[in-house]
BAMILO-524663 format. One line per field, with one value per residue: residue in three letters; x, y, z of N, C-alpha, C in turn. Coordinates in nm, 2 decimals, padded with zeros to 4 digits. Example, Ala and Ser with C-alpha at 12.3 -4.5 7.8 and 13.67 -1.06 7.14 Angstrom:
<sites>
doti = [ALA; SER]
nc1 = [01.32; 01.28]
nc2 = [-00.57; -00.22]
nc3 = [00.78; 00.71]
cac1 = [01.23; 01.37]
cac2 = [-00.45; -00.11]
cac3 = [00.78; 00.71]
cc1 = [01.32; 01.29]
cc2 = [-00.33; 00.00]
cc3 = [00.78; 00.79]
</sites>
This chain:
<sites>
doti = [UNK; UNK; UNK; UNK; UNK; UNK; UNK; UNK; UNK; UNK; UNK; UNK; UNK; UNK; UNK; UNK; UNK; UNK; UNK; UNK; UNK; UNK; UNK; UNK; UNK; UNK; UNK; UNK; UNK; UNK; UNK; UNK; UNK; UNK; UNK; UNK; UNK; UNK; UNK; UNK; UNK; UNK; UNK; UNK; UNK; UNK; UNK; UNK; UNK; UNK; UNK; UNK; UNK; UNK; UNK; UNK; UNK; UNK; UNK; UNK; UNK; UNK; UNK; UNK; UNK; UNK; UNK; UNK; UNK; UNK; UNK; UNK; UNK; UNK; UNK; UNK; UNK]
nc1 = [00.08; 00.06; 00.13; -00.07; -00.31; -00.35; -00.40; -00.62; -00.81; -00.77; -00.97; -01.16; -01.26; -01.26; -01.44; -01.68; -01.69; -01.72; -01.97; -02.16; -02.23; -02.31; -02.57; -02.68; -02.74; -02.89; -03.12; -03.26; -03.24; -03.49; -03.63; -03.71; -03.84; -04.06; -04.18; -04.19; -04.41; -04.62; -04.69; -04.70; -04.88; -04.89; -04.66; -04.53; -04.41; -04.16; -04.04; -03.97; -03.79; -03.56; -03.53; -03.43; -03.23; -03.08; -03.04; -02.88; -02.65; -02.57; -02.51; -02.33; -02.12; -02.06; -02.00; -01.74; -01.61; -01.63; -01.47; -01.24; -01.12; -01.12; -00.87; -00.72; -00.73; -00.66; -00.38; -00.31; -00.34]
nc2 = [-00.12; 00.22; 00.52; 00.73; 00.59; 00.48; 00.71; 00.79; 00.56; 00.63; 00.84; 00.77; 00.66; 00.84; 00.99; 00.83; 00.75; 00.95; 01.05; 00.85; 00.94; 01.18; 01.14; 00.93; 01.11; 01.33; 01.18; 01.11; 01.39; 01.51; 01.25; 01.34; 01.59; 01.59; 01.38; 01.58; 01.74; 01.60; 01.59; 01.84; 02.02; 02.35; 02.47; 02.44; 02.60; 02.65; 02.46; 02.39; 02.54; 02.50; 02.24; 02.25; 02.48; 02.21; 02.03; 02.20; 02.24; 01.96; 01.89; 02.01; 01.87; 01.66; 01.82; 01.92; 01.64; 01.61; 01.81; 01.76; 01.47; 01.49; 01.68; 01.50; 01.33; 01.45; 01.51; 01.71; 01.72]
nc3 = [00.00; -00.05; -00.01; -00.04; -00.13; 00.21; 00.29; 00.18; 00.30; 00.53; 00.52; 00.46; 00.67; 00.87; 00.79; 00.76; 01.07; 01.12; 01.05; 01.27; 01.46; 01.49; 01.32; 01.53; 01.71; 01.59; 01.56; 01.86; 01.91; 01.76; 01.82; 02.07; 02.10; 01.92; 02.13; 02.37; 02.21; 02.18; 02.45; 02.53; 02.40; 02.39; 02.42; 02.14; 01.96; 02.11; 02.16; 01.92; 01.79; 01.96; 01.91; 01.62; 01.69; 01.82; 01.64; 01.44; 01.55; 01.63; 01.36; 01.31; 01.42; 01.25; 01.00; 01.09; 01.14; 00.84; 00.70; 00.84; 00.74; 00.47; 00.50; 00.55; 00.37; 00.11; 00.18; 00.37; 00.68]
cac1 = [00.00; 00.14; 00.05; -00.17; -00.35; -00.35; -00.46; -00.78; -00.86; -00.75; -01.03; -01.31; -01.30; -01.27; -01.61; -01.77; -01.67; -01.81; -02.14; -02.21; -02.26; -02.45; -02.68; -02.78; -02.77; -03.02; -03.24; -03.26; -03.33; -03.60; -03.77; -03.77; -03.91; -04.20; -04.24; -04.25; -04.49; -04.74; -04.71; -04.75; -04.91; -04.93; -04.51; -04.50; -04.32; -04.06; -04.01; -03.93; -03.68; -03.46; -03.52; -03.37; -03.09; -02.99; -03.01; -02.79; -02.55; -02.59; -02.46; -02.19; -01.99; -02.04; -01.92; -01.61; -01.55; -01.60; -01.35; -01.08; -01.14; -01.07; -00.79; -00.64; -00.73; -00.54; -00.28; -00.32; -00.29]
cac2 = [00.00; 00.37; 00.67; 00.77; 00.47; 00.47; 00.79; 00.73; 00.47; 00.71; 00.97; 00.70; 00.61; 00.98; 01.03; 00.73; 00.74; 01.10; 01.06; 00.76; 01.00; 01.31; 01.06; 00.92; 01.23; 01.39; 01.09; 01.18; 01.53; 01.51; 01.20; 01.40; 01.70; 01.49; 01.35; 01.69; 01.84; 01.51; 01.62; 01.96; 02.08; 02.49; 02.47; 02.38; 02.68; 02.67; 02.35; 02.33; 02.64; 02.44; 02.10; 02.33; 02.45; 02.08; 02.00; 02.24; 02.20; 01.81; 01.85; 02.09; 01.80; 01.60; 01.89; 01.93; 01.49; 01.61; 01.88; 01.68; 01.39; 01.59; 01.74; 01.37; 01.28; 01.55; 01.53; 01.83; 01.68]
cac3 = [00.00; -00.04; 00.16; -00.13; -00.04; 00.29; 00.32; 00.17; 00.37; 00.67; 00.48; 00.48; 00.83; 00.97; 00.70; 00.83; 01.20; 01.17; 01.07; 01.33; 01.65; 01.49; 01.30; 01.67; 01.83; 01.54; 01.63; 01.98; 01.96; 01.73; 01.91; 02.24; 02.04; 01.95; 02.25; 02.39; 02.17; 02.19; 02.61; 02.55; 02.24; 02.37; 02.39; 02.03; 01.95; 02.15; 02.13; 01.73; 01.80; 02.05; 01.82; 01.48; 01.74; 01.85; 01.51; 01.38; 01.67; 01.64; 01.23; 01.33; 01.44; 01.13; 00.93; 01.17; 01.09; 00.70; 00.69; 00.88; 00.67; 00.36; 00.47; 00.60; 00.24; 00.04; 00.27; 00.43; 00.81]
cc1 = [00.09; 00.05; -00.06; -00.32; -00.42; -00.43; -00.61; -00.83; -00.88; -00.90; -01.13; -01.34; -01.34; -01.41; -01.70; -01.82; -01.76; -01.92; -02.22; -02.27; -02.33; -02.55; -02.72; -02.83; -02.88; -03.13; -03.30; -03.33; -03.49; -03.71; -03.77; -03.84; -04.03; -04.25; -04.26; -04.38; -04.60; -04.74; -04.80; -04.77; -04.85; -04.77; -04.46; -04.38; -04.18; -04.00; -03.91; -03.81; -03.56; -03.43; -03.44; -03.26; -03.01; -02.96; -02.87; -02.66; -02.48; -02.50; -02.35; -02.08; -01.99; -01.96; -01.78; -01.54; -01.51; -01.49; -01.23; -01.01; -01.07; -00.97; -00.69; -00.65; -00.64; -00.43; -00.25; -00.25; -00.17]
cc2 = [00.12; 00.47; 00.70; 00.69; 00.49; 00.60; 00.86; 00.64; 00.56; 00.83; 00.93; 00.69; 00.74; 01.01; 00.98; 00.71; 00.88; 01.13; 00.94; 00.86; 01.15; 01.25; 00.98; 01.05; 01.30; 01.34; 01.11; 01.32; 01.53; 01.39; 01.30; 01.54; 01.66; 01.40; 01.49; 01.77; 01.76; 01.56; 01.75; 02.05; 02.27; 02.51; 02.44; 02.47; 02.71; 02.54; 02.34; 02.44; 02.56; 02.32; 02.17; 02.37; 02.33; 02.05; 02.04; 02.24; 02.09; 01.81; 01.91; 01.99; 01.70; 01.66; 01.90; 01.79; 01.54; 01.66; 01.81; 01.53; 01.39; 01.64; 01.60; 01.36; 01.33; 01.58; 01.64; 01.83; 01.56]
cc3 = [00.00; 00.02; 00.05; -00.06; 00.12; 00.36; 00.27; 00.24; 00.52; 00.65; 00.51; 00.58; 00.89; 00.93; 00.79; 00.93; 01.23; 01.19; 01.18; 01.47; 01.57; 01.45; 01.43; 01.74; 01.71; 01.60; 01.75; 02.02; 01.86; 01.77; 02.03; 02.20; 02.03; 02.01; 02.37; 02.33; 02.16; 02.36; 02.60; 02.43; 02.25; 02.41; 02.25; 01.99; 01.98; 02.15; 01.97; 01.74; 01.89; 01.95; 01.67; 01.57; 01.80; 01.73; 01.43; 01.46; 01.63; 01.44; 01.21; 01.35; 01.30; 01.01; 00.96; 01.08; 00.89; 00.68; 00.72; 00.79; 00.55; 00.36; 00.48; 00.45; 00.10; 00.07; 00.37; 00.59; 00.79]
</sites>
């Protein structure tokens, strides 16, 4: 194998490994969003505002795994 190589393999994993824990943790926030707003319908509002900030929180670290990934793969790191 050559670094070329190798460092694609190093690119996939960081990819792959990245999206395993925001893709639970999306899951998460949006069941307990809709298990909050089946409780309490007249919090809906505020509810869907906190569930769109976990969210975008929650895809921030997937983007983080992308970038690093990318740079492991171009050689960069």
């Amino acid at each position: 194998m050559t670094d070329a190589g190798l460092r694609l393999v190093a690119m996939a994993l960081a990819i792959g490994l990245a999206a395993i824990g925001p893709g639970a943790g999306i899951g998460i926030v949006f069941s307990g969003a809709v298990q909050a707003m089946g409780r309490n319908p007249e919090a809906e509002g505020l509810v869907r505002t906190y569930m769109f900030l976990g969210f975008a929180l929650t895809e921030a670290l997937f983007i983080f795994g992308l970038v690093f990934g990318l740079l492991i793969g171009f050689g960069i790191i």
